[in-house]
Structures are given as structure tokens and as C-alpha cells.
matplotlib code that plots the C-alpha trace (Angstrom):
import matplotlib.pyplot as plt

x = [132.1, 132.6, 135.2, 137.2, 139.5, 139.4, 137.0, 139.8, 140.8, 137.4, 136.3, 139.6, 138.4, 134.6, 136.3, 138.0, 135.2, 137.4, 135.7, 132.4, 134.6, 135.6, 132.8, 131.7, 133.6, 133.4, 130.0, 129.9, 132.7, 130.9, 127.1, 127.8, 126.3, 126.2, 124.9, 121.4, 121.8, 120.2, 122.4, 125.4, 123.4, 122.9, 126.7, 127.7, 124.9, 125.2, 128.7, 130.1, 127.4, 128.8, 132.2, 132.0, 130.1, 133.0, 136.0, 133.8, 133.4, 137.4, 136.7, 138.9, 140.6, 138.0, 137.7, 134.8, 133.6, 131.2, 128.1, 129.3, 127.8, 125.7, 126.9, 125.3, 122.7, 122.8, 121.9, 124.1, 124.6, 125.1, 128.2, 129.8, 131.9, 134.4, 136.5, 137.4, 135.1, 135.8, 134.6, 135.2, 138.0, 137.2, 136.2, 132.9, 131.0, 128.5, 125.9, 124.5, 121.8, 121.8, 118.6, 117.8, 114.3, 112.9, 110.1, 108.4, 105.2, 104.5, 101.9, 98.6, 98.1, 101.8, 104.9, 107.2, 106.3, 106.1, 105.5, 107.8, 106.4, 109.0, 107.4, 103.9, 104.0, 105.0, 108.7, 110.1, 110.8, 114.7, 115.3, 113.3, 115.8, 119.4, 118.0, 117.8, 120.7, 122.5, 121.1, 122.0, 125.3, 125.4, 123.9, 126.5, 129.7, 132.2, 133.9, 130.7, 128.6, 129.3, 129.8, 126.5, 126.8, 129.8, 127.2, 124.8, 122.4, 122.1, 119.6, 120.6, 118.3, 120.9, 117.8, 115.1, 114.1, 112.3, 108.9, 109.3, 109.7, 109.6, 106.5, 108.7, 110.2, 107.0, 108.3, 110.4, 114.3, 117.0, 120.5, 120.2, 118.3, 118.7, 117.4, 118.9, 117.6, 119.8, 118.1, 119.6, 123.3, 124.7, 123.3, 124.4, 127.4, 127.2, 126.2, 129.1, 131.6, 130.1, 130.6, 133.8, 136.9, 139.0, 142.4, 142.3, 142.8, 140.0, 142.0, 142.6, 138.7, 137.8, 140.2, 139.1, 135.5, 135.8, 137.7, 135.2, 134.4, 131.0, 128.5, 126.6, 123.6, 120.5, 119.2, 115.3, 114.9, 116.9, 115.2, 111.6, 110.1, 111.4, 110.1, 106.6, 106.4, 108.6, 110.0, 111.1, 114.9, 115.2, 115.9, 113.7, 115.3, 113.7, 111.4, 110.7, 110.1, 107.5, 106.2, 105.5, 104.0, 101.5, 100.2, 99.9, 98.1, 95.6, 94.8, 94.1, 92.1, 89.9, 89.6, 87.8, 86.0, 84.7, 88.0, 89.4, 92.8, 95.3, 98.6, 101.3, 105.1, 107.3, 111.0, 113.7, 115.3, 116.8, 114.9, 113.8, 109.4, 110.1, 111.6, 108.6, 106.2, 107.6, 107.4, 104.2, 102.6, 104.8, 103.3, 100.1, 99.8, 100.9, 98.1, 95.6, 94.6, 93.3, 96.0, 97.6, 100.6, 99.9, 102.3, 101.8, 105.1, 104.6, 108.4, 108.4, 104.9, 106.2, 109.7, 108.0, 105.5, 108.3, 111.2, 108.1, 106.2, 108.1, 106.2, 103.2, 100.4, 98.9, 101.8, 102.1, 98.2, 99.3, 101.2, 98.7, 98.7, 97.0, 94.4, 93.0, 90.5, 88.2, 85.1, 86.4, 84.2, 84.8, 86.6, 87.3, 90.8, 92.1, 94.9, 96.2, 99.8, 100.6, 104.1, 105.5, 102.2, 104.1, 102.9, 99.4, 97.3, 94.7, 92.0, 92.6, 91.0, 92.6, 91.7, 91.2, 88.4, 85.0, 82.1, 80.5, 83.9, 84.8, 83.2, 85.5, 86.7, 89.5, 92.8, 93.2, 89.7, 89.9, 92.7, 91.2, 87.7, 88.8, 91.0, 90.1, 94.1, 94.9, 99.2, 100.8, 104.5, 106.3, 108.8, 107.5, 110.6, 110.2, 107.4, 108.8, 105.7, 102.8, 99.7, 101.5, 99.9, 100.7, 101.3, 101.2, 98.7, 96.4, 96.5, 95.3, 93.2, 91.4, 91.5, 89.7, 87.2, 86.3, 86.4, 89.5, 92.4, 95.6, 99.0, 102.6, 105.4, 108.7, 111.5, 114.9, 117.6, 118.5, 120.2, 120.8, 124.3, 126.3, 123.9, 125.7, 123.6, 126.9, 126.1, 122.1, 122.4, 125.3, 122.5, 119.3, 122.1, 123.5, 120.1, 118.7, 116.2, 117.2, 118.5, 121.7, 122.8, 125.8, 128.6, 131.9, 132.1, 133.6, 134.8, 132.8, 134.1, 130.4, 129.4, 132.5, 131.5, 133.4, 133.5, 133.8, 135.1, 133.2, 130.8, 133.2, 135.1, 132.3, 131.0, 134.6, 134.6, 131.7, 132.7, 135.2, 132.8, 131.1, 134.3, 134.6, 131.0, 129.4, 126.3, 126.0, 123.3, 123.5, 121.0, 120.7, 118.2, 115.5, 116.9, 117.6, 114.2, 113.3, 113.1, 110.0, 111.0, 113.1, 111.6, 113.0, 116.7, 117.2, 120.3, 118.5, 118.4, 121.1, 119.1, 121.5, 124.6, 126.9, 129.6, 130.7, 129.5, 125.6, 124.0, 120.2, 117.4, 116.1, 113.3, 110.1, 108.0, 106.9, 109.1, 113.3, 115.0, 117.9, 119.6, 118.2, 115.3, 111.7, 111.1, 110.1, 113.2, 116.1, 117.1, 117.5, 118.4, 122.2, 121.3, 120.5, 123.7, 124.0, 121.2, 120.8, 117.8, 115.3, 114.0, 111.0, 112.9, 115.5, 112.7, 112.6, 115.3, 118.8, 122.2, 126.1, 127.5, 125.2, 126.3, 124.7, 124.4, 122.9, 122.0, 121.1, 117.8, 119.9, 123.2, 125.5, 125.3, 127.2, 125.7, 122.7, 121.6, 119.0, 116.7, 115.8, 112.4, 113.5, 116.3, 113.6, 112.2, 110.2, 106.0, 105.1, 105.6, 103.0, 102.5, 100.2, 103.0, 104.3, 107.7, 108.0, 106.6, 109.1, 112.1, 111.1, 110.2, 113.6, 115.7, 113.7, 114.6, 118.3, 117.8, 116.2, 119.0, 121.5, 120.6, 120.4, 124.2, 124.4, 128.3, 129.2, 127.9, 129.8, 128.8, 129.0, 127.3, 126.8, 128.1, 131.7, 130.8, 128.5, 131.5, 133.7, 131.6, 131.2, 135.1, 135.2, 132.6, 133.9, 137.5, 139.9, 141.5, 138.0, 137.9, 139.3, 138.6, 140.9, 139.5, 140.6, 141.4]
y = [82.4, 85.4, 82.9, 79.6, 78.2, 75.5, 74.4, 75.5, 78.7, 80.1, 79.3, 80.9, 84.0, 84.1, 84.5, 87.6, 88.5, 89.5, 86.6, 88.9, 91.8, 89.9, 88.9, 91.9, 93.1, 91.1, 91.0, 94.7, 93.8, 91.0, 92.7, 96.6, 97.1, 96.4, 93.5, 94.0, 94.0, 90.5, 89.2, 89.8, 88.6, 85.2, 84.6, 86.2, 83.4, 80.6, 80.4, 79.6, 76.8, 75.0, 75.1, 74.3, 71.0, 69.9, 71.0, 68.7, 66.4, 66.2, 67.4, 71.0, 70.4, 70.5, 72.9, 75.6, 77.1, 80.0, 81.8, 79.2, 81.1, 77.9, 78.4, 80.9, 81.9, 84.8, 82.0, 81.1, 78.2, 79.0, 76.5, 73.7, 71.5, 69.9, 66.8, 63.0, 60.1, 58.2, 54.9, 55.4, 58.2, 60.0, 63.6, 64.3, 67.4, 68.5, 70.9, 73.1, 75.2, 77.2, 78.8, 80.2, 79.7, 78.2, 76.6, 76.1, 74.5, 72.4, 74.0, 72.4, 71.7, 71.2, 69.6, 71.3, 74.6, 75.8, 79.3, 80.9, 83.6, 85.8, 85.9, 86.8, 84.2, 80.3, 79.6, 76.6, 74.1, 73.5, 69.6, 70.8, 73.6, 72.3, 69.0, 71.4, 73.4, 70.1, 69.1, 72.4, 71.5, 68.4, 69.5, 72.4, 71.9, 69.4, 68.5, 66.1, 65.7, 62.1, 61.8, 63.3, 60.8, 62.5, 65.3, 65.4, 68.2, 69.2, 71.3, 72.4, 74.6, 75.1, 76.9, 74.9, 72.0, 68.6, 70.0, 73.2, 71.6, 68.3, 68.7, 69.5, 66.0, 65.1, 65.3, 62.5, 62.6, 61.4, 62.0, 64.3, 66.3, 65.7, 67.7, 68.5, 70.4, 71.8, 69.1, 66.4, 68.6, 64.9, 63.2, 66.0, 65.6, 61.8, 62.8, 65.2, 62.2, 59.7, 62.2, 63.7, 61.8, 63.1, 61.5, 63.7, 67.6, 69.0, 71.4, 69.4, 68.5, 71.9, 73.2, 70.6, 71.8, 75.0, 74.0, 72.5, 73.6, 75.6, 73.4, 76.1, 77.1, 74.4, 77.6, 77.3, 77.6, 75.0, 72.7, 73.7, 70.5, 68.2, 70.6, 70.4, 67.4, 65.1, 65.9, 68.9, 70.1, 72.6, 72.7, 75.5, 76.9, 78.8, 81.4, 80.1, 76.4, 78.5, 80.0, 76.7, 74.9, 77.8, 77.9, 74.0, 74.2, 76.8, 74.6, 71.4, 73.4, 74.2, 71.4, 70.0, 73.0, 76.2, 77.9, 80.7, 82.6, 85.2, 84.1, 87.0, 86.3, 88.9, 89.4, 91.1, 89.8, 86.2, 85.6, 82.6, 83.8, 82.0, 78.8, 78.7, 78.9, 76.3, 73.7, 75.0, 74.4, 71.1, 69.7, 70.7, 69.4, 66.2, 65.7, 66.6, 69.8, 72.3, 75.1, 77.7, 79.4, 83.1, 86.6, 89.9, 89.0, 87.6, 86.8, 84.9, 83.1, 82.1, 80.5, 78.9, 77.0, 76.0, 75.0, 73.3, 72.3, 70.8, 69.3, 68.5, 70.8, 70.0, 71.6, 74.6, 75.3, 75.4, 78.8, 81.8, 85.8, 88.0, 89.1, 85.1, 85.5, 87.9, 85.6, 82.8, 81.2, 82.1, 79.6, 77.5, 76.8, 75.2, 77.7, 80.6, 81.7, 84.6, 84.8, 88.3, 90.0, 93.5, 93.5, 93.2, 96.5, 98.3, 96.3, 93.0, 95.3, 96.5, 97.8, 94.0, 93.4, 92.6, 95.1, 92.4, 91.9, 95.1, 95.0, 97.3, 94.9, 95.3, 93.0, 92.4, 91.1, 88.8, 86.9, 86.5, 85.6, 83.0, 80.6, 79.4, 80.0, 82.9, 83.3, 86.5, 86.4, 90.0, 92.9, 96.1, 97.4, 96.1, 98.2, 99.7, 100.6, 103.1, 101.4, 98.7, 98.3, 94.7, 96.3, 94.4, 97.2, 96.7, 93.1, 93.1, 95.6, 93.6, 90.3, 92.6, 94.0, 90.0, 89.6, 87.3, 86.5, 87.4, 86.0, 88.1, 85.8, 88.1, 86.4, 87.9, 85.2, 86.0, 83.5, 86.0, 87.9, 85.0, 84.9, 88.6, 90.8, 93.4, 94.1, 94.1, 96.5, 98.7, 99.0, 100.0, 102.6, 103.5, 104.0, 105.7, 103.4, 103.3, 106.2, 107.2, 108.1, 105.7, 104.1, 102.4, 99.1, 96.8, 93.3, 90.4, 86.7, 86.3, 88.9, 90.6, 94.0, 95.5, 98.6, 98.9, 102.0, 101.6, 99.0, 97.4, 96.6, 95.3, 92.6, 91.8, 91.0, 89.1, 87.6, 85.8, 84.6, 82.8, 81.0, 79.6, 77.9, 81.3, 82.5, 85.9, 88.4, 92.9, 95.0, 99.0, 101.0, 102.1, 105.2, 104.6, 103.7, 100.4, 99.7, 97.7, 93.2, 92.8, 90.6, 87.1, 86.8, 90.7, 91.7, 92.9, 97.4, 98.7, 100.2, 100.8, 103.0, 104.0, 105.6, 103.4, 100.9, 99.4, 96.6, 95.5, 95.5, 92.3, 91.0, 92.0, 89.3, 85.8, 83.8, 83.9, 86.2, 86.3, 83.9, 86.0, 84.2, 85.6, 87.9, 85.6, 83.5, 86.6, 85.2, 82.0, 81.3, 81.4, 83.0, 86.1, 87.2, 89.0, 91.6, 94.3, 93.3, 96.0, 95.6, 94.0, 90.9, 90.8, 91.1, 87.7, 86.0, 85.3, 84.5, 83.9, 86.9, 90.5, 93.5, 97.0, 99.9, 102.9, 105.3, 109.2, 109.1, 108.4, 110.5, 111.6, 115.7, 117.0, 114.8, 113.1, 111.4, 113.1, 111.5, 112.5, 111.4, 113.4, 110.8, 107.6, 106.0, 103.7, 104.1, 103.6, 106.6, 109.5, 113.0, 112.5, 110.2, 112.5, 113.3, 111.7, 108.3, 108.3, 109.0, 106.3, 103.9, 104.7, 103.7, 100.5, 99.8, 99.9, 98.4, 95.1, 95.2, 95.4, 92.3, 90.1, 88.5, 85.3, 85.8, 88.9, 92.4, 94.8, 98.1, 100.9, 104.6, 106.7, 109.8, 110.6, 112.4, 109.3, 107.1, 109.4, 109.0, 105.2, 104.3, 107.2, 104.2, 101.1, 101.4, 102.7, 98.7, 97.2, 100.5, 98.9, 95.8, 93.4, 91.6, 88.4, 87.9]
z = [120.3, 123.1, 125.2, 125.2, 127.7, 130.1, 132.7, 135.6, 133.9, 132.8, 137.1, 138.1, 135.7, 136.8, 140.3, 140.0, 137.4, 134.6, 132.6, 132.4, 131.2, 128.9, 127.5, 126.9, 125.3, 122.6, 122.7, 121.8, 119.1, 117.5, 117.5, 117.7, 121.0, 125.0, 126.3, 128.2, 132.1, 131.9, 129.6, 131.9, 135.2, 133.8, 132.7, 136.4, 137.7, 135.5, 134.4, 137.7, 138.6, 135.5, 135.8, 140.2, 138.4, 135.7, 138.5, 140.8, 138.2, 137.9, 134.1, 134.7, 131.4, 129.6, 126.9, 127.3, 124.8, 125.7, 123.7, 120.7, 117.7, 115.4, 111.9, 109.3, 111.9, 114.8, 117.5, 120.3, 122.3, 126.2, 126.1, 124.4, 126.2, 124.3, 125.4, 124.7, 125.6, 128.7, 126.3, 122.7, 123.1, 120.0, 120.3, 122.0, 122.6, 124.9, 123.8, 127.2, 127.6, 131.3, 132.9, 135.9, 135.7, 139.3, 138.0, 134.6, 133.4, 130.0, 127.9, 127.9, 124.2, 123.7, 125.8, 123.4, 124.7, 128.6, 130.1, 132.2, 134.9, 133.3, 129.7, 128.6, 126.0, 125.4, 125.0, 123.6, 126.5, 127.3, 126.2, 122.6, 122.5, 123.2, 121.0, 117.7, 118.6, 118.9, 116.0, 114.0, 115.1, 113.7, 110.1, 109.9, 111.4, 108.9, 112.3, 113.5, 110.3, 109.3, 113.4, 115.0, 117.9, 119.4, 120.2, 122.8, 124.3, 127.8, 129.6, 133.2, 135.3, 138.4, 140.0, 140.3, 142.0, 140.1, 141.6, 139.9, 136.8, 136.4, 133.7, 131.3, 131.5, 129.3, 126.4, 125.4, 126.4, 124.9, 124.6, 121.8, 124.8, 128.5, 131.4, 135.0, 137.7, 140.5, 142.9, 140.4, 139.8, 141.2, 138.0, 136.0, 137.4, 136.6, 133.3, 132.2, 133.3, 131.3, 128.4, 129.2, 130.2, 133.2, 131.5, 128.8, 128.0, 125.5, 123.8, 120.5, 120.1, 120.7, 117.7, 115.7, 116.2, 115.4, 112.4, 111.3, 107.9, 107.5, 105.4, 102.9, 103.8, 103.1, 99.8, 100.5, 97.0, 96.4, 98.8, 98.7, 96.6, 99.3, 101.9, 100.8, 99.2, 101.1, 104.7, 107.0, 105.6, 108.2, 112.0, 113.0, 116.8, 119.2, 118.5, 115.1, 116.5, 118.5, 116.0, 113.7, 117.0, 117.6, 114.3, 114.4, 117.7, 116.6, 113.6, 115.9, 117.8, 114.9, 113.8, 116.7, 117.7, 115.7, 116.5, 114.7, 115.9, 113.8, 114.5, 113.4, 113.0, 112.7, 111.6, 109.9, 106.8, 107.1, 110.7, 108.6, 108.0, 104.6, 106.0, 108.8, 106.2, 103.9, 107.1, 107.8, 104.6, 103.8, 107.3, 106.6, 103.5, 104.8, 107.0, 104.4, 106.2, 103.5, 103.5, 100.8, 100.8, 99.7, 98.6, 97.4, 95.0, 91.8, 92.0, 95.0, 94.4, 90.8, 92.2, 94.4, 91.9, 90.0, 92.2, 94.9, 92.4, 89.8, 87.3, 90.0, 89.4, 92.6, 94.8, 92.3, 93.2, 96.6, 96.2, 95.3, 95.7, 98.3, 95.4, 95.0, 97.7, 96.9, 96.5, 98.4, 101.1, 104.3, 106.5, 103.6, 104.5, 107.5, 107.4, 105.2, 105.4, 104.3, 103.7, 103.2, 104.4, 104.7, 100.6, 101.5, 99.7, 100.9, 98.7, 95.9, 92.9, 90.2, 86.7, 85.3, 88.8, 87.4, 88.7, 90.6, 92.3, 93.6, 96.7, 98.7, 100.9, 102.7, 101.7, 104.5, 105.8, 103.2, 104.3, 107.8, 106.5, 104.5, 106.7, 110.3, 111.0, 109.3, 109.6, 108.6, 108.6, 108.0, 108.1, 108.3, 107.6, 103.8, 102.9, 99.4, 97.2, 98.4, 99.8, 101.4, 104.1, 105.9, 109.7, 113.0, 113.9, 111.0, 111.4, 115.4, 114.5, 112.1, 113.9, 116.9, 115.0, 114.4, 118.2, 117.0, 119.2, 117.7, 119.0, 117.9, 118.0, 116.8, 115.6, 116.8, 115.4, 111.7, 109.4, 106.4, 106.3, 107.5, 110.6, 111.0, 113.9, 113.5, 109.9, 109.8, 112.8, 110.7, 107.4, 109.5, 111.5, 107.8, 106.4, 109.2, 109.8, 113.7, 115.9, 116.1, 113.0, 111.0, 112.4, 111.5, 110.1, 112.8, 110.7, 112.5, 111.1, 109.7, 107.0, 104.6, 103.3, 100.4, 98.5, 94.8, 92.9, 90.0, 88.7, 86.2, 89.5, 91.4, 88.0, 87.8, 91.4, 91.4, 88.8, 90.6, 92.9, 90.8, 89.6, 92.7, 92.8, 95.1, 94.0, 92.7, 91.8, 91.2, 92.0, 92.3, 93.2, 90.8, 89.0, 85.7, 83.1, 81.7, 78.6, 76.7, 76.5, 73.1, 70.5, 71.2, 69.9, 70.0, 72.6, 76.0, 76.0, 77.9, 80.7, 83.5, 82.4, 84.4, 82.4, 79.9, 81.8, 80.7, 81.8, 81.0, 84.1, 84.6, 82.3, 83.7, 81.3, 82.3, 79.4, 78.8, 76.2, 74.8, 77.5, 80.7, 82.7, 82.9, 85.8, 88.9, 88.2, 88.1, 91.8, 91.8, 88.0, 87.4, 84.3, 86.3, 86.4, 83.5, 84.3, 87.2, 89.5, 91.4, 94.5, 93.2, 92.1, 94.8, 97.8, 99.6, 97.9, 99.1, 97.4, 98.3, 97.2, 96.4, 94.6, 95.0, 93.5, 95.4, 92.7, 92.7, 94.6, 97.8, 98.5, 101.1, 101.9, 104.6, 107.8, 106.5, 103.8, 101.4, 99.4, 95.8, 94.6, 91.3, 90.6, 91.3, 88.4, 89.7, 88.6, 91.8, 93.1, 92.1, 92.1, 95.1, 97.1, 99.6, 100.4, 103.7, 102.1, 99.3, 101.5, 104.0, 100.8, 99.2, 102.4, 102.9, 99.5, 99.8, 103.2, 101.4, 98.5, 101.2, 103.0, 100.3, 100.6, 102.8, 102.5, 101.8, 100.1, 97.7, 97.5, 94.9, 94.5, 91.9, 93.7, 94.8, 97.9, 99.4, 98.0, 100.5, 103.5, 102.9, 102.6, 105.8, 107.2, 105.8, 105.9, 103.2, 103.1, 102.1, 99.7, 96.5, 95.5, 93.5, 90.5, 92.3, 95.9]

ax = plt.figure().add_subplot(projection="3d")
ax.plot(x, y, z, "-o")
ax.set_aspect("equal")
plt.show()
């Protein structure tokens, strides 16, 4: 939340314009950077129109709550309004969307979507949108979730008229999602009274909102059997609901037609790719249209065959790897979603291909062939092994060479470091993955990062976590060898040694040793604890609490980072690699081992002079972490 005061103050405030200072200037505290010039415009337009309605209204004590950040996620609700019910008088909340769009038209195929002359693509329309942040409200806030009907959802579009866009009334409204236009701002005015009493200040049901405690975040490991199997356990928002209806869209189309369309979603880590792709398939295989669920990780594709598929082989056959489509039929599957498609190679063969097999087929022409909806969701900021070669570029350029249409939908929300756009932006600026070289760590309530001043400080640390029901996982980069799978009942080697310090890598088999889970199951199995995890088996998982180790292929000298290919052990990287692809690989890889933490991320290096220049970043009072806090 950039603001909160009431309805009369924040109007008194937005006249002398100090409110829009305000704003931000939190803004730039909370995210690390200015507000785009069209961000500010539509508070400076949009702001005032609501709060001239609730002072009309009589509702000037009424708590405003502005740019209301939803829980765990980077999202942000234009405003909540937060009162007591004229009726019931028991809080009540009022979730509002503002926009200044003059006119907007439904989409053709889809009343849930509309287009807007201002984007080039669909967007979600405004009664779908404030209905799921409403409803995102309602799953994660302790304040309304045994009490969702104290919430409702408001869309206001203060500049148009009902001509200009009363189509988006088709879908159906309710008061989970309501729509106003300013040629209706005397029913919305109407309507904001019969939610809001005028007797009564909302100061006490704002604090108890935001007091609300946090419900943890719905793991989508955890939840993946009902996903698939059962019913949605998500609230997809925005972009992402986009993204779901366009795929679903294309594959209606084929099936009454002999359509074929590449639909590509893109995202950093935690914009929720894995969560759209669980609905996707889980809808899908609901309606009995022939879809798969495909990865380039053996880790991920493994986890999710045991956690979604339980004991039913049917659902574990949904989930497959980029290499099981080499002499598939083409357009054999209604779609194909290819979740983590930044892993996709160059070609499926390898040493164990039959002759007859190895056609020389591009990877990536397979996947298109053999699906009439082929969906590629990726990062291409995850690339970690050479020949990795899943690239928006690659992917349009295939789909043209096919004549193809191919639709880019980018996700920008994130849901992964406590929803934390300050600290995702602070690793890609740390790791040099984005111009401008590092900065300092500015606290943000969402994300906590730590340093640790040795490893035994971070385990003990973590360690404490766990006691307290968080979920915790180590990982480092790969720089130390690993050793060949004990017999069973042998002790796990020692691999990582730091010091006196040792700790074993992760198992790389496909059964449990010696207490540690196999390989594919390092994430999400508690057991996992107890050994350091590489990039392979930390890529597309999440967990509470992450601890990292940045070893000697990446240390601080002077005013730049320098990467040491020397210092890498990992097999992937040959003679013939060159230096420019391993440095680039090596800071992805701390990039996705750095963005693993829902809650927060402890961090220790190898080398005293990058430990300098990260407490010179962090802060010397996050430094030195207790055993216990």
C-alpha cells in the first residue's frame, strides 16, 4: 500500500498535489525505481474522481487505502475502500479498479477479454479483473477469509460513457464484480452508499484489514493433484487470466476449424508460467481435450508425476519431456504446453537415439508439429546449460516459417519473493543482468534478505526456520565435484566443503539413500534438507526460506564481478563453450538460486572480498545472523 487516509484527507491532499508526491515516493521505496509518467497521470486523473464521488456520497470518513498491495504477489489493487455496512454494521470493504479508458470493446470469441485502442493485444475486461482481485483478497487476507461477503469488487471507468462500453456488461455481473461508467457516477454513487455507511468512521476496519494475517502461499506442488484432477486452486489475475483464456480460445478454435496458432507466455521467476500451466492442463483434461504437459527438467517433470499423479497412472502420463515427440504424429494433440521451454535444445537426440530416429529435426519444430495449440511458457533469463535454446525469437521464428500465427503474452506480476518487485529487480542489478551496475538493498515489508558469515551460520539459521513450520532448502553454485551414489545404507560423500564445514550434493539417482530423496524430489521433499541442491534441482521449484552459496566461479574484484569458468564444475560446460556463454550461464545460475525464497533469502560466498561488497550492499545490520531470531 503506497497511501491510507481518509476519503476527506486524501481529496484535500490530491488538491494541493502533495498526495502524488507522495506516492512516489514510496513507490520508488517499495520497487527501486520511478514510477512511469503514466503511472502518475492516472493517480493525478483518477484519484480525485473517486474521492469527489465518496465526499459526494457523504462517505469522507472512509478509510482509503491506495495501490493496496494483494498478498504474496507484486499485484496492486487501484483502491480499497474500507468502512462499516450501512445494514449489517460489520466491516465491509470495497475492492476498486479505476480506468480512464473512453470506450472499450468485448472480444469476439471471449467477453472475459476486450481491446483497448491503447494496447495491441486483448486485456482482461474490468468486472473479470477487480472480481479475481476481490477474490485474491478473500483467499489471502485472515481479516475476510471465513467472511468473503464483506468484500465486493468495483469497476469504475470515470471516462467513458455506457455507449463506449457498455459490451463489456456481457459478461455476467455480480457483486463480486460491478461496473460503472462516468454516465452512471449517480449509481456508483448509489452503490458506494449501500456499501459504506455515512455514520461510521473506517479507520478501525481498515486496521483490522491490514492486520489481517497473510495465509501461506497455496505451494503448487503441494496442490497440483487437485489442480489437475479436481478443480482450479488458483486465482489467476490479469495478464495470466489472459494468458489461460487465449490458449483456451485458440484450442476451441481448432477444434471446430483446421486452426493451428503458437501461443508464447513469457515471465520472470514466480510470474506464475507454472501455475498457468497447471490450470491449463487441469481444464483441459477436464473436457477431454487431448493435451500433455511437457519440460526439459527431469526434476520438475518427475515432481509433477508424483505429487499430480498420485497413484493414478493416467495423470502421471500426462507430464512428459521435450525429447517424447520425436516420431509423434503431427497435430495429434489438441494442445502441448510446454512449460519451462527456455530448456528446449537444439535437437531431441542423444547418444541412446536410434539411427532411424535421428532425423535432424529441430526441438523445436517438433513441439509445434505435433499439437494444434502449441504453448510455450518461459524465461530467457534462466538459460543455464549451453544449447539451450527456448528464445521468444526462435519460437516466432519457427511458428513463421509454418506460416503460423504466434501471440506473446508477457507476464509482469510475480508471486515469488513475497510478491517482492524491490528484490527481483536488486538480483538482476546485483548480477548484472540489467544496466546499471548494483545497488543498495532498500528493506521492502515483502522479501527479508540476510547475510550469513559462514555456512555453519546460515544451516543453523535455517535451521530455525524449519522449527517454526517454514520450509527450507541450500543450494550453491556448481563448484565443488560430485561424487558417484553411495551403495544403499552407506553415509552420502561429503561433496561440498567449505572449511570444516561438508555437506553432501543432492542425490542425482532416481531412488532414496541413506534418508535423502532421489533427485526430482530434492525440492519439495522435507528430507532435502540435509543436502546442498544445484541449479538443476532448484530450477522451477520454490520454498519458504532459501539458502545460497555463491562459490568461486563468481567473485567481487574491484567494481565488477568476474566470472571464473576455472572454478565451475559443472560437465556442461566444454572446452568449446566460450567465455562469454559461461559468464552469462554462471550469472543466470545464481540469478535462478537467488529467487528461489517465497519468504526470505540468506546469502553466503566463499570469498572475503565479495562478502565485503555484499554487507557494503546489504547492510552491516542484516550482516550477521543469529542462530535464532
Amino acid at each position: 500500500m503506497l497511501f491510507r487516509e481518509s476519503a476527506k484527507s486524501v481529496a484535500a491532499k490530491a488538491l494541493d498535489t502533495s498526495l502524488f508526491l507522495h506516492l512516489t515516493e514510496q513507490f520508488v521505496h517499495m520497487h527501486g525505481y520511478r514510477p512511469g509518467p503514466s503511472e502518475v497521470r492516472s493517480w493525478e486523473r483518477s484519484i480525485p474522481v473517486l474521492t469527489s464521488a465518496l465526499n459526494e456520497a457523504g462517505l469522507g470518513e472512509v478509510e482509503v487505502l491506495l495501490e493496496y498491495s494483494l498478498p504474496l504477489n507484486s499485484k496492486r489493487a487501484d483502491a480499497v475502500l474500507a468502512g462499516v455496512h450501512p445494514v449489517t454494521g460489520e466491516p465491509s470493504y470495497v475492492v476498486v479498479e479505476l480506468k480512464q479508458w473512453s470506450q472499450a470493446a468485448p472480444d469476439e470469441d471471449d467477453p472475459a477479454l476486450c481491446h483497448v485502442d491503447a494496447y495491441t493485444h486483448p486485456v482482461l475486461n474490468p468486472i473479470e479483473q477487480v472480481r479475481r482481485y476481490r477474490q485474491y483478497l478473500v483467499n489471502f487476507n485472515g481479516a475476510v477469509a471465513n467472511h468473503p461477503e464483506r468484500v465486493s469488487g468495483v469497476a469504475f471507468l470515470h471516462n467513458a460513457t455506457d455507449f463506449g462500453a457498455s459490451g463489456l456488461r456481457a459478461i455476467e455481473v455480480d457483486d463480486q464484480g460491478q461496473l460503472f461508467t462516468g454516465g452512471r457516477r449517480g449509481q456508483f454513487i448509489d452503490y458506494l452508499r449501500s456499501k459504506l455507511s455515512d455514520k461510521h468512521p473506517g479507520a478501525r476496519a481498515a486496521d483490522e484489514l491490514l492486520d489481517g494475517k497473510t495465509a501461506p502461499s497455496k505451494q503448487l506442488m503441494s496442490v497440483a493433484a487437485k489442480e489437475v484432477r479436481e478443480r482450479r486452486q488458483f486465482v489467476l489475475l490479469d495478464e495470466q487470466q489472459v494468458a489461460y483464456r487465449m490458449v483456451l480460445n485458440a484450442v476451441e478454435k481448432a477444434k471446430h476449424s483446421d486452426h493451428k496458432e503458437v501461443v508464447v507466455v513469457t515471465g520472470g521467476p514466480g510470474t506464475g508460467k507454472s501455475v498457468i500451466a497447471l490450470q491449463l492442463l487441469g481444464d483441459l483434461y477436464r473436457r477431454g481435450v487431448p493435451a500433455l504437459h511437457a519440460t526439459g527438467s527431469q526434476s520438475f517433470t518427475k515432481t509433477m508425476r508424483k505429487v499430480a499423479g498420485e497413484r493414478k497412472r493416467e495423470v502421471q502420463d500426462l507430464f512428459k519431456y521435450f525429447n517424447s515427440f520425436m516420431t509423434a504424429e503431427k497435430n495429434s494433440l489438441g494442445a502441448l504446453i510446454c512449460d519451462e521451454a527456455h530448456r528446449i535444445r537444439e535437437t531431441s537426440a542423444n547418444r541412446y537415439t536410434r539411427a532411424e530416429h535421428r532425423t535432424g529435426k529441430a526441438q523445436i519444430d517438433e513441439l509445434i508439429d505435433v499439437a494444434h495449440v502449441p504453448v510455450f511458457l518461459l524465461d530467457e533469463h534462466q538459460v543455464v546449460r549451453p544449447g539451450e535454446m527456448g528464445t521468444v525469437a526462435e519460437i516466432k521464428a519457427a511458428a513463421a516459417r509454418r506460416g503460423l500465427r504466434c501471440t506473446v503474452v508477457p507476464l509482469d506480476s510475480q508471486f515469488r519473493c513475497g510478491g517482492s518487485d524491490a528484490y527481483l529487480r536488486w538480483v538482476v542489478r546485483l548480477l548484472g543482468l540489467e544496466a546499471g551496475g548494483p545497488v543498495a538493498w532498500d528493506p521492502d515489508d515483502r522479501m527479508q534478505l540476510l547475510l550469513a558469515d559462514s555456512p555453519e551460520e546460515m544451516e543453523a539459521f535455517l535451521e530455525a526456520r524449519r522449527a517454526q513450520d517454514y520450509g527450507a532448502r541450500m543450494s550453491a553454485g556448481y563448484c565443488w565435484p560430485w561424487s558417484l551414489e553411495p551403495k544403499p545404507g552407506a553415509p552420502l560423500p561429503a561433496d561440498v566443503v567449505i572449511g570444516t564445514w561438508a555437506r553432501p550434493w543432492n542425490l542425482r539417482g532416481e531412488r532414496a539413500i541413506s534418508g535423502a530423496p532421489p533427485s526430482a524430489l530434492w525440492a519439495t521433499d522435507p528430507a532435502g534438507f540435509g543436502q546442498i541442491g544445484c541449479v538443476y534441482t532448484a530450477q522451477g521449484f520454490e520454498y519458504d526460506w532459501s539458502g545460497v552459496i555463491i562459490g568461486p566461479d563468481m567473485v567481487w574484484r574491484g567494481d565488477r564481478w568476474v566470472t571464473d569458468r576455472t572454478a565451475s564444475k559443472d560437465p556442461v560446460f566444454k572446452k568449446s563453450t566460450p567465455d562469454a556463454d559461461v559468464d552469462r550461464l554462471i550469472r543466470n545460475t545464481y540469478k535462478v538460486l537467488l529467487t528461489r525464497g517465497m519468504v526470505g533469502t540468506i546469502v553466503y560466498s566463499t570469498d572475503p572480498e565479495t562478502r565485503e561488497k555484499l554487507r557494503e550492499l546489504v547492510g552491516a545490520e542484516r550482516a550477521v545472523v543469529p542462530a535464532v531470531l
